[in-house]
N, C-alpha and C positions, 0 to 999 in steps of 0.2 A: 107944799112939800111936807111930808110926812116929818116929823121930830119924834127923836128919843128922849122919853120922860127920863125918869129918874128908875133907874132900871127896878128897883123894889119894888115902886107901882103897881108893873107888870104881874104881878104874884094875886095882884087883886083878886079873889074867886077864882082863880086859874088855875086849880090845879088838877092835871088831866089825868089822873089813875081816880081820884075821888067821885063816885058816880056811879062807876063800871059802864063808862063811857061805850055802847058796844055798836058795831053792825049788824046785818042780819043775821049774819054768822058767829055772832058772839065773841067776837076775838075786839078786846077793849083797847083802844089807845091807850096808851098809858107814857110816863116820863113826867118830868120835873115841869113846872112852868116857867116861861121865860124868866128870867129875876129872879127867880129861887132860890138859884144857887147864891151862899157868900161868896166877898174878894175870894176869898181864903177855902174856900168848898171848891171853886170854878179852878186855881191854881192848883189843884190836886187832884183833880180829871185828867188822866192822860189823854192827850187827843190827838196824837199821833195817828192814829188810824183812821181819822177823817181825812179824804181825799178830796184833793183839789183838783174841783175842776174847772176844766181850761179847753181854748181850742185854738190852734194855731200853731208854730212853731216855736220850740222849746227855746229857739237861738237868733229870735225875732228881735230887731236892737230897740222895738216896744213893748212893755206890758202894761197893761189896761186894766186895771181890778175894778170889778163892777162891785160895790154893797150893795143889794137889795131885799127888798119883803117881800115875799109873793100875796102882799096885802095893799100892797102900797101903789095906786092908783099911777103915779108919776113913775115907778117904774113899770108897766103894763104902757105906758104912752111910750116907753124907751124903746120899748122890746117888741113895739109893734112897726116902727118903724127908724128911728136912729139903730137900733143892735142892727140890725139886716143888710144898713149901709156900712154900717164899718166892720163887717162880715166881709160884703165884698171888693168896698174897697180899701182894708188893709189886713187884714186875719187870712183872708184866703190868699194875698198877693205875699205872705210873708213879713209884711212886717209889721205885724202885732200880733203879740199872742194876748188873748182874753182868757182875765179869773172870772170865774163869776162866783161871790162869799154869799149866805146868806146873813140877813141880818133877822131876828125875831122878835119882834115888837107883839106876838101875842101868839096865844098857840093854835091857832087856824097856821101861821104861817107857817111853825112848825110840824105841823101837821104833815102840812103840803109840799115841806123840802122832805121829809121821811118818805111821802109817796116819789116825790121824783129821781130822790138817791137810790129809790128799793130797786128801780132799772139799773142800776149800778152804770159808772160813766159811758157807755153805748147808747143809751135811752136816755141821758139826763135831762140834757139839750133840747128832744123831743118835748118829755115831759112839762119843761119849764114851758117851752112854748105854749102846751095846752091850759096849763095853768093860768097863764097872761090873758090869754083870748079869751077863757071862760072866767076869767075872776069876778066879774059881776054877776055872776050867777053860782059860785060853789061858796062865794063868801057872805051870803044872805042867809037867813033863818038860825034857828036854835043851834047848839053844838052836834045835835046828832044829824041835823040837817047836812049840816055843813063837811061832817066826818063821811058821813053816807054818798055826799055830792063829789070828794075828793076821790074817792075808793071806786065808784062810777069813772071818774077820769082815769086812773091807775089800770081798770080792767080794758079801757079803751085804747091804753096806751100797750094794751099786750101782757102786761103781768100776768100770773096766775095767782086765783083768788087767795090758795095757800102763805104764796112768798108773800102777796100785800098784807095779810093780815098779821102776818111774822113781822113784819115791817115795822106797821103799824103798833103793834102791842111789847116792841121792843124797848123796854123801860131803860136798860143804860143804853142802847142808841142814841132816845132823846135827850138823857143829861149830861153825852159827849158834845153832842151838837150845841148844844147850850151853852156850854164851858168855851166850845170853838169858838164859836161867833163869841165871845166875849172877849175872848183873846184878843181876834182880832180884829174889833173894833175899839176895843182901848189900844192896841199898839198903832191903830192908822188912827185915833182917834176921831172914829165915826161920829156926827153925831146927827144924821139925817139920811136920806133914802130918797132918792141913789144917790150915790157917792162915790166917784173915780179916783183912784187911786193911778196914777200917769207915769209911770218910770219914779217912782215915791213922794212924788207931791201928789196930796190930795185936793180934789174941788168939785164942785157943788155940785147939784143938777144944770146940765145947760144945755143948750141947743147944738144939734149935730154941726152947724158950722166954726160953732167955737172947739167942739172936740178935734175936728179936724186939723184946724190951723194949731192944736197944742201939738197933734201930731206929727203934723210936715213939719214943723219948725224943730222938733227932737230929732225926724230923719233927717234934716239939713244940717247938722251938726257932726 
């Protein structure tokens, strides 16, 4: 299981405007590094405008908050096969709605939630999945490898080169998203990947038969 250092860590060499990080089209990632931000920097981000997203019914008597990295090995094992079952059986039966938050433990990750949000929530879903499946191959080699391997998934996902590149080079995009996930991973007190959040109790990574039985026993109530 993936753990979250000490968020400052994160800043290590990480910061993605220094470089002119670019694609072949010139257009640079840019934004804050994970941990960049202060308490007191991230508290005065408005992030109001980051959308949640969700799939299922708004009035589902469960909700299921997923934290993940789109780095994090243990959630790419979730999303390959426990997400899918309890897709169909309880998100699509109604009674679960799924969050899925991201969490960023480095800026590959955030990279790759900017490509999957640039679909805005009709594609996100999609996105993620490509993400999961190919993560052992967009998250190897240098940064430019790695920037160049996401923007390939992004154009495969249908974007147009244009919007991904706006996307990507969108500087306070990435230090809303930053400020987000830090929100709320200190108010659920995250401190690993993945992490369920269940009708407001949190708990760890587990196996889909334990997810299950936390669910029936909340519908039996």
């Amino acid at each position: 299981m993936t753990r979250i250092t000490a968020i400052g860590a994160l800043a290590l060499g990480l910061v993605l405007g220094i470089g002119a990080l670019a694609f072949s089209t010139s257009a640079p990632v840019s934004g804050p590094p994970p941990g960049s931000l202060g308490a007191q920097e991230a508290a005065e981000v408005d992030t109001s405008s980051v959308a949640e997203m969700a799939l299922g019914a708004a009035d589902a008597p469960v909700t299921v908050i997923e934290y993940a990295s789109y780095t994090c090995p243990h959630c790419a094992t979730f999303h390959a096969g426990p997400f899918k079952q309890l897709l169909a059986d309880y998100v699509e039966t109604g009674s679960v709605r799924y969050v899925y938050r991201e969490v960023y433990f480095d800026r590959f990750g955030l990279w790759a939630s900017m490509v999957a949000r640039c679909g805005s929530a009709e594609r996100f879903f999609g996105i993620t999945e490509l993400l999961y499946d190919q993560q052992s191959d967009w998250t190897r080699g240098e940064p430019a490898d790695v920037a160049a391997a996401l923007r390939r998934i992004g154009l495969t996902a249908g974007l147009e080169p244009e919007t991904l590149d706006a996307c990507l080079g969108d500087a306070d995009t990435a230090e809303t998203l930053v400020a987000w996930y830090r929100e709320n991973a200190e108010a659920d007190d995250v401190t690993a990947t993945p992490s369920f959040v269940i009708n407001g109790q949190k708990h760890s990574n587990m196996s889909y038969q334990d997810m299950a039985g936390i669910i029936d026993g909340l519908l039996e109530e």
